[in-house]
Phi, psi and omega in degrees: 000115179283172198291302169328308156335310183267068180199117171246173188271103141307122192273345183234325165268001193073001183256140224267106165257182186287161153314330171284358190243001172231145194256119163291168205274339175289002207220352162264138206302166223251288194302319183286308211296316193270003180270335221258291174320328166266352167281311186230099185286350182251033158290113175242179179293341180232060068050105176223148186232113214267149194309356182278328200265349177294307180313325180243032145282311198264346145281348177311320237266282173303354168270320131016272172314317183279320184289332165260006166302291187307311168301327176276008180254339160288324193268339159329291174279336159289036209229290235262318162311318175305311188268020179285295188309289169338338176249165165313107185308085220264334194278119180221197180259075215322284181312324134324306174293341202260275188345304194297341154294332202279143181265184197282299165338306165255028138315289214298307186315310177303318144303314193295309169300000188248342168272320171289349180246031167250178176286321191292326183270345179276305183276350153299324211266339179279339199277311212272293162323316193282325179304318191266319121019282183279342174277340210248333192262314180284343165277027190288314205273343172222013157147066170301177189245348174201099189279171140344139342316329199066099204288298197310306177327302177301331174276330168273355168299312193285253223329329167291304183310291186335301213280319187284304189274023170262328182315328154310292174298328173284332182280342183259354181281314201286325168271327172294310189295323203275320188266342150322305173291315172304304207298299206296310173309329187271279177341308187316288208302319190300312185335285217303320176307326182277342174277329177287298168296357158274335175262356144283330171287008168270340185266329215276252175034269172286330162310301180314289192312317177295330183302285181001291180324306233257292185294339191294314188298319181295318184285298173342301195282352167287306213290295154001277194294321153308298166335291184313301147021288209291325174282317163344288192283353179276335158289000000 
């Protein structure tokens, strides 16, 4: 058997090696098959490659891999800044936007509860009682203007109450409504954070997977390379 005979053609440098130095095209792993496939488009399955030009296709293949590793954790956060930016900024300040609706009418109602439900106002109103009291009491004796039981006292008391407690219910109307609008504002924003975050653990996700892929192939082609390693030296 003459040499020639044991010697096949590398299908990409052209050169005649030994069998133990060429690799067939079926036995190269499918992403290095397709880096092969953009130089020599007349790679096919029966094919042959010799180990020198396999060995460094398959570091272009692995370098490749880390360099779009690194990209896709960049276009990842310009993805996820981008699509942040694009909607609409939903946190703003309730109270201010809800204050710039109030009409005049409901200021004052809104002061008047905020004054009947203070301190100031129970000791003015106890202050102002003890006085009409004691002025009605010490003229007793000559011509009060609302003598005992105190009758006129009883009646501006009820005119008040009549009066303070719807001005009260429009201002406790007026808040309930103010808090109606938070509620519904505060659901928007969580909607939107919880969706932004589904759409981050959807890129996060598909980011893994592809690493994954990518290190199972980086591992194939070491395992690949030990082999040979190992037959190499068993010859």
């Amino acid at each position: 058997m003459d040499k020639q005979s044991t010697e096949i053609l590398c299908d990409v440098c052209g050169k005649p090696f030994r069998r133990g130095l060429v690799v067939a095209a079926t036995l190269v792993r499918d992403p290095v098959a397709d880096l092969i496939r953009k130089e020599h488009p007349n790679w096919n399955d029966d094919s042959q490659i010799c180990l020198t030009d396999l060995n460094r296709y398959r570091s272009e293949y692995v370098e490749d891999t880390l360099e779009q590793e690194r990209g896709e954790l960049s276009e990842l956060e310009r993805s996820v800044i981008e699509s942040l930016r694009k909607h609409e900024i939903l946190a703003a300040n309730i109270n201010e936007e809800f204050d710039q609706q109030v009409t005049f009418d409901e200021r004052i109602a809104d002061h008047v509860a905020s004054f009947g439900g203070s301190w100031t106002f129970i000791m003015l109103f106890g202050g102002v009682m003890v006085l009409w009291i004691t002025i009605n009491s010490v003229a007793l004796l000559t011509k009060p203007f609302d003598p005992f039981p105190y009758i006129l006292l009883n009646l501006v008391l009820s005119c008040l109450a009549a009066i303070q407690a719807p001005v009260i219910m429009m201002s406790q109307n007026r808040q309930e409504a103010k808090d109606r609008l938070r509620a519904e504002h505060d659901y928007r924003v969580n909607l939107k954070a919880e969706l932004e975050i589904r759409h981050l653990h959807s890129k996060l996700d598909l980011l893994l997977t592809h690493q994954w892929q990518r290190l199972l192939e980086i591992q194939q082609l070491q395992t690949d390379l030990l082999e040979e390693i190992a037959d190499g030296g068993s010859r």
